[in-house]
C-alpha positions as CSV (number, residue, x, y, z in Angstrom):
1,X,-24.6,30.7,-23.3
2,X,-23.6,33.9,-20.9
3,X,-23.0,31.5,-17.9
4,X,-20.9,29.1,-20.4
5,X,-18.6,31.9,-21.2
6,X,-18.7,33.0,-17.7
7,X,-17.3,29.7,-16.5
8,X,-14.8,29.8,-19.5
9,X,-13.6,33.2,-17.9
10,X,-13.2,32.1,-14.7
11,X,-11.0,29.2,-15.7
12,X,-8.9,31.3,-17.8
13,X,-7.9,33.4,-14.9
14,X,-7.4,30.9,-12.7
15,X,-5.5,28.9,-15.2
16,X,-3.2,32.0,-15.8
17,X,-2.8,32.9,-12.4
18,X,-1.8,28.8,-12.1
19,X,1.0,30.1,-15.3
20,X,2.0,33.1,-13.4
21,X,3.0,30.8,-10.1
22,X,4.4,27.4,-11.9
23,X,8.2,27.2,-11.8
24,X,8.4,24.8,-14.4
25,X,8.5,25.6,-18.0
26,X,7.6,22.1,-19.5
27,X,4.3,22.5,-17.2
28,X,3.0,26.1,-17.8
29,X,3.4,24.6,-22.0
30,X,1.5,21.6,-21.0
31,X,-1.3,23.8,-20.0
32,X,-1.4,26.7,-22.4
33,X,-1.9,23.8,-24.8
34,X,-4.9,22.9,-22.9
35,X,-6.0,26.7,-23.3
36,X,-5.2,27.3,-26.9
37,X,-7.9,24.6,-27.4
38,X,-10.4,26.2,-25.8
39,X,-13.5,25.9,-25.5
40,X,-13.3,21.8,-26.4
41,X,-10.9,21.2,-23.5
42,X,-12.9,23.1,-20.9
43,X,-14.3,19.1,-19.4
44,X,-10.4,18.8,-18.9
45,X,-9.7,21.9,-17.7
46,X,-11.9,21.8,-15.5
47,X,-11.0,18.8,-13.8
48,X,-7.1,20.1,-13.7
49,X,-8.7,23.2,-11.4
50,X,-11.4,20.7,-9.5
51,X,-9.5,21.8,-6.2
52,X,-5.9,20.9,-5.1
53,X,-5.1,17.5,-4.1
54,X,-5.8,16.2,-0.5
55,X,-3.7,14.2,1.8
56,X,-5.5,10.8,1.8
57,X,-3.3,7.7,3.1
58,X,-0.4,9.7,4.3
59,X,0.3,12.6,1.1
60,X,-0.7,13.3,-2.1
61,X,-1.6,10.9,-5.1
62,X,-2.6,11.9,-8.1
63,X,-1.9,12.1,-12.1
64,X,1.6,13.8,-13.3
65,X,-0.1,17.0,-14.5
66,X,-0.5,20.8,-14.3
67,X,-2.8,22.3,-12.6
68,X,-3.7,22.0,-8.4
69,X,-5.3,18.5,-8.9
70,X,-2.4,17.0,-10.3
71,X,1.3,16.1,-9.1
72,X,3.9,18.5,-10.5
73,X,7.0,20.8,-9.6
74,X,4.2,23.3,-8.1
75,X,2.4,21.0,-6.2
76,X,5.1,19.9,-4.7
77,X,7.2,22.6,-4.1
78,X,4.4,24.2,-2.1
79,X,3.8,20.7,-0.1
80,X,6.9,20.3,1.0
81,X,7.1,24.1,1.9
82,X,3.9,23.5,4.1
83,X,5.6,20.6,5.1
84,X,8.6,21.6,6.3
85,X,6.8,24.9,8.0
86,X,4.0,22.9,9.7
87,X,7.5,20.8,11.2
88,X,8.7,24.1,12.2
89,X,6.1,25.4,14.2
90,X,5.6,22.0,15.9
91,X,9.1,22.5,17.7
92,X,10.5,19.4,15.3
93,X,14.2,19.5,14.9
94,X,16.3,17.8,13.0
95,X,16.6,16.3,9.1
96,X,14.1,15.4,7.0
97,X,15.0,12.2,5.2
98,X,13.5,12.2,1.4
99,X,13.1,8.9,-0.6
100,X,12.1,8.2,-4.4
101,X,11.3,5.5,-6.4
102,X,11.8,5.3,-10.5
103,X,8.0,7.1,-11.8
104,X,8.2,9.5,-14.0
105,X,9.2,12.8,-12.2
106,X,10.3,11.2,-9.0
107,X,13.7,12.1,-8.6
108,X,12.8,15.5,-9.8
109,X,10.1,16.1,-6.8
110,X,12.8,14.5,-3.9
111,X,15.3,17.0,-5.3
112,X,13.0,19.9,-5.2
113,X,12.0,19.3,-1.6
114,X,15.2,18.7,-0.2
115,X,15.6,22.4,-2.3
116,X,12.8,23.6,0.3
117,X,14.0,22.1,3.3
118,X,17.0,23.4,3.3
119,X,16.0,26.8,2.0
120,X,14.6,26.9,5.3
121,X,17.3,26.1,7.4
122,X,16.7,22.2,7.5
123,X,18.9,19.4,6.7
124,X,17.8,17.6,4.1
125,X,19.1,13.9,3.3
126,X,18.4,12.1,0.4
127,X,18.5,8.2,-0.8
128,X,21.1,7.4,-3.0
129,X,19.3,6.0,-5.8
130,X,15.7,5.0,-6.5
131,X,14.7,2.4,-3.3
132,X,12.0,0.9,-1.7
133,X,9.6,2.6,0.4
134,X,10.7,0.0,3.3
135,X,14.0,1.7,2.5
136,X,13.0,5.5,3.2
137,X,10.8,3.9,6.6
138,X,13.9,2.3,7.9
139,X,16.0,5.5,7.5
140,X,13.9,7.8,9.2
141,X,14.3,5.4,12.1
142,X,17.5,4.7,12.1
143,X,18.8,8.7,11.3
144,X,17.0,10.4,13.7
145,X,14.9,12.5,10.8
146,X,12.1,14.9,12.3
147,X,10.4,13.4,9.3
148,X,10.3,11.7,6.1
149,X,9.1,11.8,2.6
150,X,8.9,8.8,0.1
151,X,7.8,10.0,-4.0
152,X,5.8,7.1,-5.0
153,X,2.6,6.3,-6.5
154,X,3.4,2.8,-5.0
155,X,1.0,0.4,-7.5
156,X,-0.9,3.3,-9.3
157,X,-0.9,3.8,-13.2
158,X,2.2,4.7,-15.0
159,X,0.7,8.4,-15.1
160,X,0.5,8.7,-11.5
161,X,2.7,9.8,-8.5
162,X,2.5,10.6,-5.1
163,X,3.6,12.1,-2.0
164,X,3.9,10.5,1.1
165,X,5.1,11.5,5.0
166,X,6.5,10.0,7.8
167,X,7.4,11.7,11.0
168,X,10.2,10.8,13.5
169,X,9.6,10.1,16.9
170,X,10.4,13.5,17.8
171,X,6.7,14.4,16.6
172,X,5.0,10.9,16.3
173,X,5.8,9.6,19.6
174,X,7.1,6.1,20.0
175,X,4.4,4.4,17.9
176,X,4.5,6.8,15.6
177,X,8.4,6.8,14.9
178,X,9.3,6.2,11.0
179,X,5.6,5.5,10.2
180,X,2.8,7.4,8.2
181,X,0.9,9.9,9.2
182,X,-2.3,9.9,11.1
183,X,-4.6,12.7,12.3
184,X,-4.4,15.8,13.5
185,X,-1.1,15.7,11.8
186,X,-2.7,15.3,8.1
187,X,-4.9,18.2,8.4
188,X,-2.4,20.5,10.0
189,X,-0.1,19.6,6.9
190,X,-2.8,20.2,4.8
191,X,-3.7,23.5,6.3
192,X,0.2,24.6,6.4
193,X,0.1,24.1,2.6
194,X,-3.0,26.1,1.9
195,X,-1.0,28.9,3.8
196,X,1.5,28.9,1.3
197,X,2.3,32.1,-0.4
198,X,4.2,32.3,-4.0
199,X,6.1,30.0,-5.2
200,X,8.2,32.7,-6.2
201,X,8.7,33.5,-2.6
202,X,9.7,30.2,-1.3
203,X,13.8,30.4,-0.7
204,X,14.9,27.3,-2.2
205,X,18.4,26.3,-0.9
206,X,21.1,23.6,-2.0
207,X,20.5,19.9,-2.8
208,X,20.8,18.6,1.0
209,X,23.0,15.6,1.5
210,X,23.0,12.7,-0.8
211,X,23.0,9.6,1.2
212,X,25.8,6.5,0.8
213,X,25.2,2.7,-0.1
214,X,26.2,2.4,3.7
215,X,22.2,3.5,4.5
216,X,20.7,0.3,1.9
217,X,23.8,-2.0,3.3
218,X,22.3,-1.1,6.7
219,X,19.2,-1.9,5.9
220,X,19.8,-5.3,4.1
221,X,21.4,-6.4,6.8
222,X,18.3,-5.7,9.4
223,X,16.3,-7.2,7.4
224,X,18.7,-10.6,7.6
225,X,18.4,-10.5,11.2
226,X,14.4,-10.5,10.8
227,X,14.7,-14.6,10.1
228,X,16.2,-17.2,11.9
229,X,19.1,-19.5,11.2
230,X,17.8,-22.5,9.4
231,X,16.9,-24.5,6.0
232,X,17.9,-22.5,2.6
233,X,17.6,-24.5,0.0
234,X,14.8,-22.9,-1.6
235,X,14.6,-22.2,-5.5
236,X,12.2,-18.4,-6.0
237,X,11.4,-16.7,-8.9
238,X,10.8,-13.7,-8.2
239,X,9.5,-10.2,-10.5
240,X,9.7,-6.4,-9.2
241,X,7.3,-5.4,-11.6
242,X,9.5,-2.9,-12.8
243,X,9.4,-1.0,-9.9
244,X,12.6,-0.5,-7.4
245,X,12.9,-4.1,-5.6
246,X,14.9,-6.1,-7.5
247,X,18.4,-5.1,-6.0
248,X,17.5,-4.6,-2.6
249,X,15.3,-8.4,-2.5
250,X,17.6,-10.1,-3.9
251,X,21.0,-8.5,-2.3
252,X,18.4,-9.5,0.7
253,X,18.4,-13.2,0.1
254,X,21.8,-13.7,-1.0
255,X,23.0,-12.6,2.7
256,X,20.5,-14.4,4.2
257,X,22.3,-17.7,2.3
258,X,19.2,-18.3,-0.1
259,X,20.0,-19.1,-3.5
260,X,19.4,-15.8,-6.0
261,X,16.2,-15.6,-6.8
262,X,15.7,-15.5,-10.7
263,X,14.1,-12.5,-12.0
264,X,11.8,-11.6,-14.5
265,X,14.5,-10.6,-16.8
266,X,11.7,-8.4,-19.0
267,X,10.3,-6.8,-15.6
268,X,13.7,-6.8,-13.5
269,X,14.8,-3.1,-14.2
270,X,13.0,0.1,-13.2
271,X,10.9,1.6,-16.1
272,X,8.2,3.9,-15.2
273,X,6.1,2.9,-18.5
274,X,5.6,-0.4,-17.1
275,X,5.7,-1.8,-20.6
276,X,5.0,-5.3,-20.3
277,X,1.5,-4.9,-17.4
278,X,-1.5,-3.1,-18.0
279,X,-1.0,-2.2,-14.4
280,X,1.8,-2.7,-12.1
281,X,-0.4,-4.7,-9.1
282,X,0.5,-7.9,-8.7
283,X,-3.3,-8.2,-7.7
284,X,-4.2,-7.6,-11.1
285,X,-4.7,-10.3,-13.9
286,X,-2.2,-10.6,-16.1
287,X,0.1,-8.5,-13.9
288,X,2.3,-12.4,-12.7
289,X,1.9,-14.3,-15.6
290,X,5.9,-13.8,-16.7
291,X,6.5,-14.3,-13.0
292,X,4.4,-17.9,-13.4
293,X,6.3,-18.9,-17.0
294,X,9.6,-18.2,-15.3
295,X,8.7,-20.5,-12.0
296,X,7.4,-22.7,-14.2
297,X,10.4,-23.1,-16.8
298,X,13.4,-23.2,-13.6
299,X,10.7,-25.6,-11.7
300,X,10.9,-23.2,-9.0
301,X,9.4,-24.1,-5.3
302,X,7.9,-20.7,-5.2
303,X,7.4,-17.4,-6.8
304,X,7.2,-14.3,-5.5
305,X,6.0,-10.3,-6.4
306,X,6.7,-6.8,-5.1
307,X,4.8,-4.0,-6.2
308,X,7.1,-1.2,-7.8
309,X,8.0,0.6,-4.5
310,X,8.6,-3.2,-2.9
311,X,6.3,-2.4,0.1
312,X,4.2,-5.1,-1.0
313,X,4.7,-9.0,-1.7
314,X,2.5,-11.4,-4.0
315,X,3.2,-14.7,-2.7
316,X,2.1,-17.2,-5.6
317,X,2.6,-21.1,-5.5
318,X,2.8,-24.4,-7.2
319,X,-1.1,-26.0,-6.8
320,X,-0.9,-29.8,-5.0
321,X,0.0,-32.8,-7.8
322,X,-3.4,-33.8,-9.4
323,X,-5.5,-30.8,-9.2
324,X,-4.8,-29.5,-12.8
325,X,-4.9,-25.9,-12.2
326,X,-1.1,-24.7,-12.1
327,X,-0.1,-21.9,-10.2
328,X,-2.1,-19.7,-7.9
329,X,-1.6,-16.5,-6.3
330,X,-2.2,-16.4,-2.6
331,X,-4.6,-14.3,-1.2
332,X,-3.0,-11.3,0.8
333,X,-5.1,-13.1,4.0
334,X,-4.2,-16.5,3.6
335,X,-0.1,-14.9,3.3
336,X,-1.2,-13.0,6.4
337,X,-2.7,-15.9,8.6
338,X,0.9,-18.1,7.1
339,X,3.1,-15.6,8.1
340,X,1.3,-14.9,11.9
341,X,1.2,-18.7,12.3
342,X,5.0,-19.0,11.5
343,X,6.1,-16.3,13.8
344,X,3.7,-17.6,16.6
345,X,5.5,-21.0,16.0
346,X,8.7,-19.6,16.7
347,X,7.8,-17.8,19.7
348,X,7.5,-14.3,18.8
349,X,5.4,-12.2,21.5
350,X,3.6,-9.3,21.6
351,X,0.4,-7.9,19.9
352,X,-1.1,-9.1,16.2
353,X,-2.7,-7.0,14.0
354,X,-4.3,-6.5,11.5
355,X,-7.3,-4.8,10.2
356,X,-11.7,-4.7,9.7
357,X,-11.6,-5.4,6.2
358,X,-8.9,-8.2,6.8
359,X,-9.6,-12.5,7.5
360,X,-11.8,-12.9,11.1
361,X,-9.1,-15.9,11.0
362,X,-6.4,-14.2,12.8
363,X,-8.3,-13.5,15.5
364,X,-9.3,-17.1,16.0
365,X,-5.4,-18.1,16.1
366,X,-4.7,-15.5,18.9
367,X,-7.9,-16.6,21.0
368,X,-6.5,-20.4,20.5
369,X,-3.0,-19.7,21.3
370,X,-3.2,-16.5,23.9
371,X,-2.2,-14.2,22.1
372,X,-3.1,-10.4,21.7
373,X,-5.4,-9.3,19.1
374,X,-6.2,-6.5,18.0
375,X,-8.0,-4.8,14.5
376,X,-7.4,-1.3,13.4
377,X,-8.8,0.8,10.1
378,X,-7.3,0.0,6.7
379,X,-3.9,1.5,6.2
380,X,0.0,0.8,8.2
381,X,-1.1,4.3,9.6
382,X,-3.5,2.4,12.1
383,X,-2.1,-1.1,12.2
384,X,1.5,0.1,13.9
385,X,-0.5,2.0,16.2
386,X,-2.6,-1.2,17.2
387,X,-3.5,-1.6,20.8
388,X,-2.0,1.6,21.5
389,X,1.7,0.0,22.3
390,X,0.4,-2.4,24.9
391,X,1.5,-5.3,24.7
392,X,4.1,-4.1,21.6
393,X,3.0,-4.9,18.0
394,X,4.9,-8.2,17.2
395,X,3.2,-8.1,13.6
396,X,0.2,-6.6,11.6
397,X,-1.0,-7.3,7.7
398,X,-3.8,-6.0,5.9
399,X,-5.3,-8.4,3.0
400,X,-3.8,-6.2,0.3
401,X,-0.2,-7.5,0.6
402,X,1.1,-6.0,3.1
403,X,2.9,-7.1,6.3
404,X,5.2,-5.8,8.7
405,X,6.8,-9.0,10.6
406,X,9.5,-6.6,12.1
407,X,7.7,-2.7,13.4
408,X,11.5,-2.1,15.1
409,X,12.9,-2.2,11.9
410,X,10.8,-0.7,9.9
411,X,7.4,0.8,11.3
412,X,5.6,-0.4,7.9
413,X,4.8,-2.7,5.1
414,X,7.8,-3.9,3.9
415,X,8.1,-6.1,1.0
416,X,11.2,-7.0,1.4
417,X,11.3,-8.4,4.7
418,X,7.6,-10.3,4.5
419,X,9.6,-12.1,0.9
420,X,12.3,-13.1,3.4
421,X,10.1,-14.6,5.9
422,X,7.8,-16.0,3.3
423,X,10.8,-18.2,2.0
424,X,12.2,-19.3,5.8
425,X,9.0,-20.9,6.4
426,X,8.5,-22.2,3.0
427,X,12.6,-23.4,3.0
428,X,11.7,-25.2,6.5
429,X,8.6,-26.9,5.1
430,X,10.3,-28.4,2.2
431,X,12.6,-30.1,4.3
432,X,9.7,-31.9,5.5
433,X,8.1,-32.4,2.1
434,X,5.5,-30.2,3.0
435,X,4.6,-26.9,1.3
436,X,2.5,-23.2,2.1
437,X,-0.8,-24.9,0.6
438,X,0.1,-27.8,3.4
439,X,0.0,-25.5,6.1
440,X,-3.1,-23.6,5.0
441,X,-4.6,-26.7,5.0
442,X,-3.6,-27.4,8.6
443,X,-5.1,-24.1,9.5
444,X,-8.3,-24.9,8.2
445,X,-8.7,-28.0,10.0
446,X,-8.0,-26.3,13.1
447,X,-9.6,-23.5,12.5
448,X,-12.7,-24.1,9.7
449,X,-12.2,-22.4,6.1
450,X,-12.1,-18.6,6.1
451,X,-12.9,-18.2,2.4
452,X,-12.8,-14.4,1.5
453,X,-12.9,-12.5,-1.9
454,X,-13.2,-8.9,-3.0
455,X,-16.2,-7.2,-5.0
456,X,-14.3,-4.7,-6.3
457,X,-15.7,-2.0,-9.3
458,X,-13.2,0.6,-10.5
459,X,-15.3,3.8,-11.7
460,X,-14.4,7.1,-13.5
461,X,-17.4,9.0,-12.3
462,X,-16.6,8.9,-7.9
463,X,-20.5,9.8,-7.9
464,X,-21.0,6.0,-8.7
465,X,-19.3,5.0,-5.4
466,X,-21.5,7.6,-3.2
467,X,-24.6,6.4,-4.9
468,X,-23.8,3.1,-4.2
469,X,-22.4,3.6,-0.3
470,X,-25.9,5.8,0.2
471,X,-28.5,2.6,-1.5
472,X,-26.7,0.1,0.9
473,X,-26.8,2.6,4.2
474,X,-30.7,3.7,3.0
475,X,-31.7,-0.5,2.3
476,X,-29.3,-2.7,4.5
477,X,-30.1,-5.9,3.3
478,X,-31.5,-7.9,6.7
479,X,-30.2,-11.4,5.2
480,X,-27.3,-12.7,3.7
481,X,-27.0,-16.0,2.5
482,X,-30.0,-17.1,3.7
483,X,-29.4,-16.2,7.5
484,X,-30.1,-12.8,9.5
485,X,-28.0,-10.5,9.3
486,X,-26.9,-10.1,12.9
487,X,-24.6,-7.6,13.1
488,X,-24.9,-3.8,10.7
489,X,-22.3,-1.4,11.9
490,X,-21.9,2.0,9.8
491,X,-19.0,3.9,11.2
492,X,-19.5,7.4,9.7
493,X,-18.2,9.9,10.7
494,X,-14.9,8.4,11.7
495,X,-14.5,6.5,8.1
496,X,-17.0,5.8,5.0
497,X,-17.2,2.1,5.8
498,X,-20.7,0.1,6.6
499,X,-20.0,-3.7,8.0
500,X,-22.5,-6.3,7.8
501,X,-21.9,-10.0,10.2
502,X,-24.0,-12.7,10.1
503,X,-23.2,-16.1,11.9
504,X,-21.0,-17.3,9.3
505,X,-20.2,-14.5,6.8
506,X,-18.8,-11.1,6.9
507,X,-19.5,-8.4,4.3
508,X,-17.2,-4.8,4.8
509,X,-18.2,-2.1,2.1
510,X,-15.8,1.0,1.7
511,X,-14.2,3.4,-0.7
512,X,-10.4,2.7,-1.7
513,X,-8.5,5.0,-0.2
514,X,-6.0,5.1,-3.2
515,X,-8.0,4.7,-6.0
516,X,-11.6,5.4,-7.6
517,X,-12.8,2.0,-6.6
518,X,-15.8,0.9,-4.6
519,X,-14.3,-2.2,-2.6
520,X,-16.9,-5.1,-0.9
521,X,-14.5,-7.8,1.1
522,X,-16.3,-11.1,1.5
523,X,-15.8,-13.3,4.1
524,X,-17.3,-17.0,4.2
525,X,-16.5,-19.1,7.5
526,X,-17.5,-23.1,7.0
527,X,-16.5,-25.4,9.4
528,X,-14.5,-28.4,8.4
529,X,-16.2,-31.5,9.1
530,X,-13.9,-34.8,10.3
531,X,-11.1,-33.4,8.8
532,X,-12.2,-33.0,4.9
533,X,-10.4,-29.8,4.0
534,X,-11.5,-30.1,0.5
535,X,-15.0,-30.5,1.0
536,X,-15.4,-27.4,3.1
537,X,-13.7,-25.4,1.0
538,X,-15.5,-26.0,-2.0
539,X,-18.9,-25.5,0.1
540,X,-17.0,-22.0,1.0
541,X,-16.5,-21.1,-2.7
542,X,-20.0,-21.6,-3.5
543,X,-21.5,-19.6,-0.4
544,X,-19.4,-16.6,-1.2
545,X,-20.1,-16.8,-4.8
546,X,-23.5,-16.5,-3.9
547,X,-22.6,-13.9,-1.5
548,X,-20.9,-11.6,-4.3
549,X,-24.1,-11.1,-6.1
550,X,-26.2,-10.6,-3.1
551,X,-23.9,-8.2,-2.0
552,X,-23.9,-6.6,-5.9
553,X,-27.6,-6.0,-5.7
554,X,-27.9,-4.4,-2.7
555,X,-24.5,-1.8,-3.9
556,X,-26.9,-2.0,-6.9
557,X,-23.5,-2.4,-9.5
């Protein structure tokens, strides 16, 4: 009982101390609720004071709360303060360039650190209006900023926001310039922040420089230039999830001479309740299913899905006549492999990327066709930086929807621009009576089936996923499928991930970097045998269902 009430203590003082600091009102009442109810809410405040948040994949995410481990005016007042001194004291000049999308509390955090920046002597410019994060990538390019800062929580729960920093070439080098960032650069942030003093004491200057529709005009008409002249007759339905996309895609299309895309009327404006998805990932069921009545009742050749910050695209199409089955979403590898094929085809050199947890398929094509290879970590952060600039990236994905077919326009994902491409090469194939499914299938012949899948267990207790990470290092399993397992590769300390190869199958275990989920991707490879597509694949679907409960036993989840 004495070391309950001690623990209470210590969590009142930090909690007022936390009071005594917080510049905004509507905060310090959040949490002298969670006070006055005392001792019932100590669980949750608790958690609130579990330690500040960390820069994980390039800034801060977390949920909109007081309290260190949560996103708020403090929080980010004193990030962008470390911030903006750690820039100082690396020699970087020039402005830093702030984006936001539509979240709750976006706007308000942009505002606040252009406040900072320019309270110390920094020019601060800010987006117009709630954009992309392809948007904020391109402009810190294109401006000449020291850095960047995009206010996002990209495809998190509504209750969620986040952070996230780019630097200029100035500070991240050539490869580096308008794209997230890596290490040491993280960790200095992170230690500029701790360094913080009062809030109090932080001189907080004017709003910085509110950027014109010239900036997105600008950026629209990159994008164009990403895709060649050719076939546009091409009918998309298309859904922003009610995140920031909508304007920007389809302003996109309709000046690359597509025909507007129809939107999701229901999901086409920015709300950050994300009312009608239990959560805004187009990777999540449920999340297309407006997108798929909408294709469906304007008989559309294609549908298409950014996340809410449009720095991801769902590519989902009409299944072949006969099969029964609808629509289906394509998987972020088989987009992948479509779009490095199609860029390949049109002659596009330089390096292609992508990364360890992605399709072993791409780095078949490149053997095949000469080209260079190379596979990075998860995250943009690594895949720009591929091959260390030699031969230049030409284009990199990662299986969770994101692509960057164009890393001189913008050093990222981009949703915006993969859509674009996405409906070139779809427009082209149609004017051969020939569809994406077509050309997957072409692939496969060539190449054999590269079936993969996800095993992928969200948990509210992070103990679950270190439990599981420690069974599978303590008992790698020494078969898969039947076959040895020829190939275990555990890459601690340099990231939590443990690999496992066998002749024909690839397991890659790892933590999300983004979320509490424990994430297994699956890869089957069956070779297609005189030219029966069909066959093969459904030979892959059984292997790798098989494979998801071996895989399951050894996580032990």
């Amino acid at each position: 009982m004495a070391a309950e009430t001690t623990d209470l203590d210590r969590m009142r003082d930090q909690a007022r101390r936390w009071l005594d600091d917080d510049p905004d009102p509507a905060s310090r009442d959040e949490l002298r609720a969670v006070l006055d109810r005392l001792p019932a809410s100590a669980p949750e405040l608790a958690d609130r004071f579990a330690g500040p948040l960390t820069f994980g994949t390039a800034g801060l995410r977390g949920p909109l709360r007081a309290g260190p481990n949560g996103m708020n005016l403090a929080v980010v007042t004193r990030a962008a303060a470390g911030l903006v001194g750690w820039l100082a004291a690396e020699g970087g000049e020039g402005p830093l360039v702030i984006g936001y999308d539509a979240r709750h509390g976006s706007r308000e955090f942009a505002e606040r650190t252009a406040q900072v920046a320019t309270g110390a002597g920094r020019p601060a410019l800010l987006l117009p209006r709630p954009l992309p994060t392809p948007v904020l990538a391109y402009a810190v390019r294109r401006l000449g900023g020291v850095a960047g800062v995009m206010v996002t929580a990209s495809h998190n729960p509504p209750q969620d926001n986040g952070y996230k920093v780019y630097l200029g070439a100035q500070l991240g080098g050539a490869l580096g310039a308008g794209a997230q960032i890596v290490p040491p650069a993280d960790a200095g942030i992170e230690a500029a922040i701790r360094a913080v003093g009062p809030l109090a004491q932080v001189p907080l200057g004017p709003p910085g420089q509110v950027l014109g529709d010239d900036l997105v005009a600008a950026y629209v008409e990159r994008a164009v230039a990403v895709i060649a002249p050719g076939p546009r007759d091409l009918r998309v339905a298309y859904t922003p999830l009610h995140g920031v996309g909508a304007a920007v895609l389809t302003a996109a299309f309709a000046r690359a001479g597509f025909p507007t895309p129809g939107v999701v009327p229901d999901q086409a404006e920015p709300d950050p309740a994300f009312p009608t998805v239990s959560f805004p990932n187009p990777e999540e069921p449920g999340a297309v299913d407006r997108l798929v009545a909408l294709a469906d009742a304007t008989d559309a050749d294609l549908a298409i899905a950014n996340d809410p910050d449009a720095d991801r695209c769902a590519v989902v199409v009409r299944e072949p006549a006969g099969t029964g089955t609808g629509w289906r979403m394509l998987r972020g590898d088989e987009v992948g492999v479509l779009l490095a094929d199609h860029l390949m085809r049109r002659g596009v050199d330089g390096l292609y990327a992508t990364t360890i947890v992605s399709s072993s398929l791409l780095r078949a094509m490149c053997a095949a066709r000469g080209r260079a290879y190379d596979e990075t970590l998860t995250g943009f952060k690594w895949i720009v930086r591929a091959g260390g600039g030699t031969p230049p990236l030409a284009y990199g994905y990662e299986e969770a929807l994101g692509y960057c077919v164009a890393p001189d326009h913008v050093r990222d994902k981009d949703g915006i621009t993969a859509a674009l491409t996405v409906a070139e090469l779809a427009a082209g194939l149609k004017t051969q009576g020939r569809t994406l499914t077509d050309r997957l299938d072409e692939l496969a012949a060539e190449f054999g089936v590269h079936h993969t899948d996800q095993l992928s267990v969200r948990v509210d207790d992070l103990r679950i996923i270190a439990d599981a990470m420690a069974r599978v290092r303590a008992a790698t399993p020494t078969t898969l499928l039947g076959a040895p397992v020829t190939g275990a590769q555990d890459l601690l300390p340099d990231a939590d991930v443990v690999i496992l190869r066998t002749a024909a199958a690839r397991v890659v275990i790892r933590p999300s970097g983004t979320e509490p989920k424990l994430k297994a991707y699956l890869e089957v490879v069956e070779p297609v045998a005189e030219g029966d597509v069909p066959a093969a694949r459904t030979r892959a679907a059984a292997a790798l269902t098989t494979l998801r409960a071996e895989v399951a036993t050894a996580l032990g989840i």
